[in-house]
C-alpha positions in Angstrom: 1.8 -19.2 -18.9 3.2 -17.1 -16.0 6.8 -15.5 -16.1 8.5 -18.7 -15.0 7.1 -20.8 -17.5 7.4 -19.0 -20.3 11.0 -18.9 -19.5 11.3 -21.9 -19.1 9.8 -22.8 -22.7 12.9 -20.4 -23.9 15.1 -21.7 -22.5 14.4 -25.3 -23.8 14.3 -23.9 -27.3 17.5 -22.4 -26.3 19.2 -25.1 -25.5 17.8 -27.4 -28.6 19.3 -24.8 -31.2 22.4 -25.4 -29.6 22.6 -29.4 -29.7 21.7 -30.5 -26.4 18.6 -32.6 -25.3 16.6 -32.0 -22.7 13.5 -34.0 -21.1 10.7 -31.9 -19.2 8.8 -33.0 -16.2 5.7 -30.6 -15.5 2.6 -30.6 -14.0 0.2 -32.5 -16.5 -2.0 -30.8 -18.0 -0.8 -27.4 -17.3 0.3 -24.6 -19.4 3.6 -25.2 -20.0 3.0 -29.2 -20.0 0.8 -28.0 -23.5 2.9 -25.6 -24.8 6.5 -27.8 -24.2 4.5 -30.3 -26.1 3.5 -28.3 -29.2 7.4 -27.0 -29.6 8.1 -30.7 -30.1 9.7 -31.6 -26.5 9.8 -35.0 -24.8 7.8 -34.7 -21.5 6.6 -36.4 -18.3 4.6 -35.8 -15.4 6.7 -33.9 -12.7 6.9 -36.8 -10.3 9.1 -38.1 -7.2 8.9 -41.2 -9.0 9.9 -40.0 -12.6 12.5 -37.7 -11.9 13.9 -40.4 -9.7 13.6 -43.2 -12.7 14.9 -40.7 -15.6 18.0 -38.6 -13.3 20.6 -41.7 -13.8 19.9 -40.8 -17.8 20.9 -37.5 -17.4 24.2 -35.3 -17.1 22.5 -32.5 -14.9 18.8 -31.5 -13.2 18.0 -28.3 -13.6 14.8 -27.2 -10.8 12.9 -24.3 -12.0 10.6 -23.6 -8.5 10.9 -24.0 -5.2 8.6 -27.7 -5.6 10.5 -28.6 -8.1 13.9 -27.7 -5.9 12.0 -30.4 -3.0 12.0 -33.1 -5.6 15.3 -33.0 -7.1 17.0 -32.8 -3.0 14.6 -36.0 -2.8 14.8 -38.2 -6.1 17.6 -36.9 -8.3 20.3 -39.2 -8.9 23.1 -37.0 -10.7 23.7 -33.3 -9.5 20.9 -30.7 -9.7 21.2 -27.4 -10.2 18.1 -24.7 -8.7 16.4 -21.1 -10.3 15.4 -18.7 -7.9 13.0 -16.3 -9.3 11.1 -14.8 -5.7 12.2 -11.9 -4.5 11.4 -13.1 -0.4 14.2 -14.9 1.9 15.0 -18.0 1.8 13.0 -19.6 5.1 15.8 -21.2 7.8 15.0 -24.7 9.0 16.3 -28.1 9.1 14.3 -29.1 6.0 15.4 -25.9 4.2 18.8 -26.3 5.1 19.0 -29.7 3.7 17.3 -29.1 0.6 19.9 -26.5 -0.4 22.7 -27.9 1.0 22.2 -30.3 -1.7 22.3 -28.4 -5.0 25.3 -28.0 -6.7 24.7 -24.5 -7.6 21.7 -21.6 -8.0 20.9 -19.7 -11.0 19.1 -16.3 -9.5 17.3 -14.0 -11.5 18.9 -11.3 -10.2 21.4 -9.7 -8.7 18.9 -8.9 -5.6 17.6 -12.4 -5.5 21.6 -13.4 -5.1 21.8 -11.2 -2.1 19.0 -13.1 -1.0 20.6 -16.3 -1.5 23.9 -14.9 0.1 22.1 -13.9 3.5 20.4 -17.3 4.1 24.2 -18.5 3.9 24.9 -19.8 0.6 28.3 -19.7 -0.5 28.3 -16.5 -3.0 30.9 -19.1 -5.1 27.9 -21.5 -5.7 25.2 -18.5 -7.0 25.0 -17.7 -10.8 23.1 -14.2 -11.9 21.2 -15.3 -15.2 18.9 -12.4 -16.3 15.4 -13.9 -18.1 15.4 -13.2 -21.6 12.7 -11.5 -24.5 12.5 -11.8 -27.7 13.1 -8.4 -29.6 10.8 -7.5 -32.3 12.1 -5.9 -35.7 9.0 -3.6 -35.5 7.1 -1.4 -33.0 4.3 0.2 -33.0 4.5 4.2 -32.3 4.3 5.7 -29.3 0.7 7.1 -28.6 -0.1 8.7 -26.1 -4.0 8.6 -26.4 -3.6 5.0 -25.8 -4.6 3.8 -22.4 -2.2 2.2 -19.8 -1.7 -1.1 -19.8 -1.3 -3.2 -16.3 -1.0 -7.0 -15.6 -4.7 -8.3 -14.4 -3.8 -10.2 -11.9 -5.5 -10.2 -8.9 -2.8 -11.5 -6.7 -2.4 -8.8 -3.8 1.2 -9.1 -3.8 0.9 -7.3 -7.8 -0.5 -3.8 -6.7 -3.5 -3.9 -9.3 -5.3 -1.7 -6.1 -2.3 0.6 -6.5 -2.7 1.5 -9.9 -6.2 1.7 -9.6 -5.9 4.7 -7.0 -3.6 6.2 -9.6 -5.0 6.1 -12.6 -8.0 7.8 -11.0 -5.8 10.5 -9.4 -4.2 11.2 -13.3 -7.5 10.5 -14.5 -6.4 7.9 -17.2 -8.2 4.6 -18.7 -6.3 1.7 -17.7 -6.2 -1.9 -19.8 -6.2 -4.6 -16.7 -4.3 -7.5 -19.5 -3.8 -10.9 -18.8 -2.4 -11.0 -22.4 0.3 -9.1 -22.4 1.9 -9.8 -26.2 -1.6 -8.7 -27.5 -2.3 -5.8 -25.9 1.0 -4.1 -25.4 0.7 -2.6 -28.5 -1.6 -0.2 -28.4 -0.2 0.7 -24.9 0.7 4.2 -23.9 2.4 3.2 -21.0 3.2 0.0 -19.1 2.5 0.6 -15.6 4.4 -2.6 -13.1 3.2 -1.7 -9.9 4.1 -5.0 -7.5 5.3 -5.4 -3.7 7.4 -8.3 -4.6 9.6 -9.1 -7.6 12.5 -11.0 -8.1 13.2 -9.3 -11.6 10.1 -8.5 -13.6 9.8 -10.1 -16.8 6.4 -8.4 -17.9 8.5 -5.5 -17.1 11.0 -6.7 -20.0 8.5 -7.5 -22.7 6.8 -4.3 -22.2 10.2 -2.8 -23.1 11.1 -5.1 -25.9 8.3 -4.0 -27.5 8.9 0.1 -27.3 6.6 0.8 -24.8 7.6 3.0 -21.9 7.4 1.6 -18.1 6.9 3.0 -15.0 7.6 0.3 -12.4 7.4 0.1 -8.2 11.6 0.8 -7.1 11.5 -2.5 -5.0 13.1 -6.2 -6.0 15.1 -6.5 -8.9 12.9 -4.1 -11.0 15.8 -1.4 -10.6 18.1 -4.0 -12.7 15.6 -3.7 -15.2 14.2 0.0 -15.6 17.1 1.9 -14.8 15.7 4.7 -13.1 15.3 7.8 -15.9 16.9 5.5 -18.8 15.0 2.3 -19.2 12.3 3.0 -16.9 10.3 5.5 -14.4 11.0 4.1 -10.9 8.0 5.0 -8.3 7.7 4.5 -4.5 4.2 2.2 -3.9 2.4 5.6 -3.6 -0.7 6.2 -5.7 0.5 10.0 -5.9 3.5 8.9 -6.5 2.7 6.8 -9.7 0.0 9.3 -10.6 2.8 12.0 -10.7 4.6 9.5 -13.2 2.1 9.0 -15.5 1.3 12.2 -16.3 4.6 13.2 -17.2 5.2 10.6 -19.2 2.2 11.4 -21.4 3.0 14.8 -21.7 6.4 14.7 -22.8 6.6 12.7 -25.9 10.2 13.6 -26.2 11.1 11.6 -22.7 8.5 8.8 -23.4 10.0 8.1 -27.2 13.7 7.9 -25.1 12.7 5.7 -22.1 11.3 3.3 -25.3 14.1 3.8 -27.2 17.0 3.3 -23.9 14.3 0.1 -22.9 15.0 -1.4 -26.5 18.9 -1.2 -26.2 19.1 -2.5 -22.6 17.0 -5.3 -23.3 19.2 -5.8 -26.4 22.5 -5.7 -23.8 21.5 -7.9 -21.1 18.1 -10.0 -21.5 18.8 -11.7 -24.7 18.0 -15.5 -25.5 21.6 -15.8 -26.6 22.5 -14.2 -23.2 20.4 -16.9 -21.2 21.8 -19.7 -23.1 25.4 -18.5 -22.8 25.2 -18.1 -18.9 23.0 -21.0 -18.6 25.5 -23.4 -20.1 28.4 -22.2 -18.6 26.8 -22.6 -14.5 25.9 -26.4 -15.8 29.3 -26.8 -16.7 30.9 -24.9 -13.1 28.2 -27.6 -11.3 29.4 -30.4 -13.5 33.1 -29.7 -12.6 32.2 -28.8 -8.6 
């Protein structure tokens, strides 16, 4: 599952430990469709037509993407509240304007993605900063650094895989290209999150729940994750740049086992599940009582 998903599968889980019910409409057959499923959770194909049949049931709509933003401002029939995880602005036109002149409030990732929101007009009184949340192991696996780094494998320009390509061959390192992040992290000397977009960076987070120092591109809201020389190495999109990083990270075990160590407590401060639940709750209750 992407970022968004897998968030979304937490915060359903969330939400069921703390007594309330909630009904999913995805995309059948997809990812989180299957995984919402195995957890035990009632859902339905992510329809005009079945949000627009199942909304009168329900105290409050909760739209995770930008589609499923369109279909609540269309079919829901009890107040809707929207996510906004992208870190680019929020396009002006008449449909636009409609659409989120409708919601009761937004949940952003971020506080950057809340500027966002802000400059495109919204009311700062209607926006709700709810960090993604990460699970926090009891146990990590010691920082090596013979292992290679480790960067996402996708292929989507926007993610800088050419980027770290350049640079790993400038430091003259291995890198592990993942698309399985949980597996491979651990025998990771370094997370490397080289992107040119990114509304927070939850691959970002899980690399630091997990010990694993990061080096990450200083654009989005990646700065609200790796605090720059405490959770996290912040680099311009610069292969020489990152290069520079790398190195001396791996040579200095005394700052890589501190970056792991700071990543661990911030994680632990701000991008709990308890934390997402909390916030969560309390902006459904604010668009309840709007």
């Amino acid at each position: 599952m992407r970022g968004g998903q897998h968030q979304v599968l937490l915060l359903l889980e969330a939400l069921r430990s703390a007594g309330h019910d909630s009904l999913l409409l995805a995309c059948c057959d997809s990812p989180l469709w299957h995984a919402a499923r195995a957890a035990g959770f009632l859902v339905h194909p992510a329809t005009y037509f079945d949000l627009w049949r199942q909304s009168p049931n329900a105290k409050l709509v909760h739209a995770h993407d930008a589609h499923a933003h369109t279909t609540a401002a269309l079919a829901a029939r009890c107040r809707f509240v929207v996510s906004r995880r992208v870190a680019f602005p929020v396009r002006s036109s008449l449909l636009s304007d409609w659409k989120y002149g409708r919601a009761s409030r937004f949940l952003a990732v971020s506080r950057f993605v809340r500027a966002q929101l802000e400059a495109a007009r919204i009311p700062a009184a209607k926006i709700d900063v709810i960090y993604d949340a990460v699970d926090l192991p009891a146990r990590i696996t010691e920082w090596n650094p013979d292992h290679p780094l480790v960067a996402l494998a996708s292929r989507d320009p926007r993610k800088g895989r050419d980027l770290v390509e350049q640079a790993a061959a400038l430091a003259g390192v291995r890198v592990l290209f993942s698309s399985d992040l949980a597996s491979d992290l651990h025998r990771a000397s370094l997370f490397v999150y080289i992107t040119r977009s990114e509304g927070l960076g939850s691959a970002a987070l899980l690399a630091m729940s997990r010990g694993v120092p990061v080096i990450a591109s200083e654009i989005g809201g990646l700065p609200e994750v790796c605090v720059n020389e405490f959770s996290g190495i912040l680099v311009p999109n610069e292969p020489g740049a990152i290069a520079a990083a790398i190195n001396r990270v791996r040579s200095d075990a005394v700052l890589a086992r501190r970056l792991a160590s700071n990543a661990r407590a911030h994680v632990a401060a701000h991008f709990t599940t308890s934390n997402l639940v909390h916030a969560t709750l309390a902006a459904y209750e604010r668009a309840l009582a709007s």
